[in-house]
C-alpha positions as YAML, in Angstrom:
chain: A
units: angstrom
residues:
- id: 1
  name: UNK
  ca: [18.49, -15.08, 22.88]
- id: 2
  name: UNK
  ca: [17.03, -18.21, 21.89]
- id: 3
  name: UNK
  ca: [18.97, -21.36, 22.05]
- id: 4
  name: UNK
  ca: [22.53, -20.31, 21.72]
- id: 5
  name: UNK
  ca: [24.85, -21.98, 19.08]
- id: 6
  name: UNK
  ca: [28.49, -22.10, 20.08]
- id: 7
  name: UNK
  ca: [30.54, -20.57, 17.95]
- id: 8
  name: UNK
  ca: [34.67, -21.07, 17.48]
- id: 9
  name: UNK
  ca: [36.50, -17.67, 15.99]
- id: 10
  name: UNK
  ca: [39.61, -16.36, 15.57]
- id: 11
  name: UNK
  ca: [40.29, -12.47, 15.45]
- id: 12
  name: UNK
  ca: [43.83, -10.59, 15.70]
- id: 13
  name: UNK
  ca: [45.23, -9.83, 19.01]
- id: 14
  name: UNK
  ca: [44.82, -6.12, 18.67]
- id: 15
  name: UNK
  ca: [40.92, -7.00, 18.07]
- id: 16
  name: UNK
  ca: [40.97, -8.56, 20.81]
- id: 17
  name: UNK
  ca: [42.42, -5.97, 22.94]
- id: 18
  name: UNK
  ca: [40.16, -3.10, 21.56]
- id: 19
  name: UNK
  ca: [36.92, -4.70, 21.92]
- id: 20
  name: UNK
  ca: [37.78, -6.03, 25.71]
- id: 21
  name: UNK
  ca: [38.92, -2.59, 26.48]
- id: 22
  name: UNK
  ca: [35.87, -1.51, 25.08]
- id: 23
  name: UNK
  ca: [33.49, -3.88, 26.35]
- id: 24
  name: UNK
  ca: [35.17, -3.28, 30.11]
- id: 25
  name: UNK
  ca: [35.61, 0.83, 29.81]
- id: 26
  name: UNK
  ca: [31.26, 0.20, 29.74]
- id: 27
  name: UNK
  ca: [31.27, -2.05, 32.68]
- id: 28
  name: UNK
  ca: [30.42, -4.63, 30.26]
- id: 29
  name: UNK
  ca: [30.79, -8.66, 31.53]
- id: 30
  name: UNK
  ca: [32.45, -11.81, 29.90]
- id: 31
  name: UNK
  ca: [29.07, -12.83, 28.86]
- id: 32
  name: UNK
  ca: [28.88, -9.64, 26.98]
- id: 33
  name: UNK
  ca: [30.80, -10.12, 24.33]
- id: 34
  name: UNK
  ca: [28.80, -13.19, 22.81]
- id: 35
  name: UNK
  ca: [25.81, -10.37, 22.76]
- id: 36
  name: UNK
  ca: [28.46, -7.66, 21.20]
- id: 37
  name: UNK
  ca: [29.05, -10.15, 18.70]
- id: 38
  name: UNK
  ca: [25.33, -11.04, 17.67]
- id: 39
  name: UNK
  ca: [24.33, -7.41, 17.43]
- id: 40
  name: UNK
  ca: [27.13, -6.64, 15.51]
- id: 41
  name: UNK
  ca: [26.45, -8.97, 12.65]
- id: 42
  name: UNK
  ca: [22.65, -8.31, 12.93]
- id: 43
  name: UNK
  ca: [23.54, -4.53, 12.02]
- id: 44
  name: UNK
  ca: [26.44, -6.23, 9.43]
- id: 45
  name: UNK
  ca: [23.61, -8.10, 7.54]
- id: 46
  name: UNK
  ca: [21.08, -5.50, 8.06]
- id: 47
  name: UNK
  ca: [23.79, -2.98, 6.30]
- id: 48
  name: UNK
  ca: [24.63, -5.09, 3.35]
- id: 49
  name: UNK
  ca: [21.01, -5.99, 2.47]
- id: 50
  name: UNK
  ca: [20.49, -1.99, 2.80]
- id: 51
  name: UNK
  ca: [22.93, -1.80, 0.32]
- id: 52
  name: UNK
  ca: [22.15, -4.91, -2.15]
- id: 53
  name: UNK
  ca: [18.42, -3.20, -2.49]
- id: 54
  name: UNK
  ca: [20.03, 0.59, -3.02]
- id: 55
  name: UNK
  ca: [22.60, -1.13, -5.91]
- id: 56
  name: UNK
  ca: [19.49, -3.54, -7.18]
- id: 57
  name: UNK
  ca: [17.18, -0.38, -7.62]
- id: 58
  name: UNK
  ca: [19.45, 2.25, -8.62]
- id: 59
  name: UNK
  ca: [18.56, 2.18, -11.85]
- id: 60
  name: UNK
  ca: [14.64, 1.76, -10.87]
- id: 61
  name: UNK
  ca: [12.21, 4.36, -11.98]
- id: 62
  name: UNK
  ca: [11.60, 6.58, -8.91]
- id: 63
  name: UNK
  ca: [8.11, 7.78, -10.39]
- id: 64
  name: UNK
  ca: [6.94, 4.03, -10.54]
- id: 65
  name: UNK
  ca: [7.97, 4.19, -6.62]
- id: 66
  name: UNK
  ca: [6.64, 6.77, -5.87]
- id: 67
  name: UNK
  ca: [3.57, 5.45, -7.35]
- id: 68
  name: UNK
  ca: [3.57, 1.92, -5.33]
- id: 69
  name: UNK
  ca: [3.92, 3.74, -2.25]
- id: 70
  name: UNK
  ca: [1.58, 6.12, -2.25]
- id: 71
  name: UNK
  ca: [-0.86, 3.35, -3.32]
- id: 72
  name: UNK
  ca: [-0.11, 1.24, -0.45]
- id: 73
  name: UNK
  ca: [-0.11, 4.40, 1.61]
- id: 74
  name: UNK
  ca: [-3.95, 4.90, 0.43]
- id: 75
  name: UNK
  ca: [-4.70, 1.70, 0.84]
- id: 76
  name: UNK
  ca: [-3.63, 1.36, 4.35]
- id: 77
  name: UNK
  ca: [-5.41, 4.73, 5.32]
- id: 78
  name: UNK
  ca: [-8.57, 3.67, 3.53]
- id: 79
  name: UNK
  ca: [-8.70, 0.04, 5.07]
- id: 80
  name: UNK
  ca: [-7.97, 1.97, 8.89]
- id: 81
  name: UNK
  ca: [-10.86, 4.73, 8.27]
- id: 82
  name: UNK
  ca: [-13.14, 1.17, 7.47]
- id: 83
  name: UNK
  ca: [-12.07, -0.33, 10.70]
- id: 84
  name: UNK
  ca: [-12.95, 2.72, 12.77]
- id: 85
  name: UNK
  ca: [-15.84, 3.44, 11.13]
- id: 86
  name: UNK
  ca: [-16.88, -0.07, 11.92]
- id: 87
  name: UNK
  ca: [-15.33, 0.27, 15.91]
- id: 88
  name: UNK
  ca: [-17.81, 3.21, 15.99]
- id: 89
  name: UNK
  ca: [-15.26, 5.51, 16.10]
- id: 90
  name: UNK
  ca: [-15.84, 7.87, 12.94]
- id: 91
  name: UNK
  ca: [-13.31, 9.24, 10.61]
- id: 92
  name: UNK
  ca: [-9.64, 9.77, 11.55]
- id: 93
  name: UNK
  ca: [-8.22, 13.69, 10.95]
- id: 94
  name: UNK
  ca: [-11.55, 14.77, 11.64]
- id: 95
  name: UNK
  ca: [-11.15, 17.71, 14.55]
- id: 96
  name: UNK
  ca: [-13.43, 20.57, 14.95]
- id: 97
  name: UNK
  ca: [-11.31, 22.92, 12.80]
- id: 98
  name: UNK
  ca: [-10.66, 26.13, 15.48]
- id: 99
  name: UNK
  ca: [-11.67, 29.65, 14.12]
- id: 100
  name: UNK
  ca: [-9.87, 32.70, 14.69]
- id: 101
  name: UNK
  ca: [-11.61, 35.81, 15.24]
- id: 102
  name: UNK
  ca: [-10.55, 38.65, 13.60]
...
């Protein structure tokens, strides 16, 4: 953690309880709960910018998507073949293709 900001909360009693029972059921610490707390909104804001972009493109045309992706998908292939070709390395994907005799 970088420099830690205190912070002053209030939660219900029965919070309280559960999460302490929690937290000591794992062997968890005191100290633990200020990192409980910090991962838990990390994956609080994480969730409701998840779901700001799904409502904010909803409507979006997935083709068009599609598209932009697999553009940037080309373009990052093409730019990594470049940088091995330059390393000396050759072409990624290409493996002596195995033939099966029949």
């Amino acid at each position: 953690m970088e420099q830690a900001v205190r912070w002053s909360i209030k939660v219900s009693r029965e919070t309280d309880l559960t999460l302490r029972t929690y937290l000591g059921a794992r062997g968890m610490k005191k100290g633990d709960l200020s990192k409980f707390i910090e991962e838990a909104v990390r994956w609080r804001i994480l969730s409701r910018t998840v779901r700001d972009i799904k409502a904010r493109n909803a409507k979006a045309d997935v083709n068009g998507l599609q598209a932009i992706v697999d553009d940037a998908v080309r373009e990052v292939r093409a730019d990594l073949v470049s940088r091995k070709r330059a390393a000396g390395k050759g072409a990624p994907g290409k493996r002596a293709q195995k033939h099966k005799c029949a």
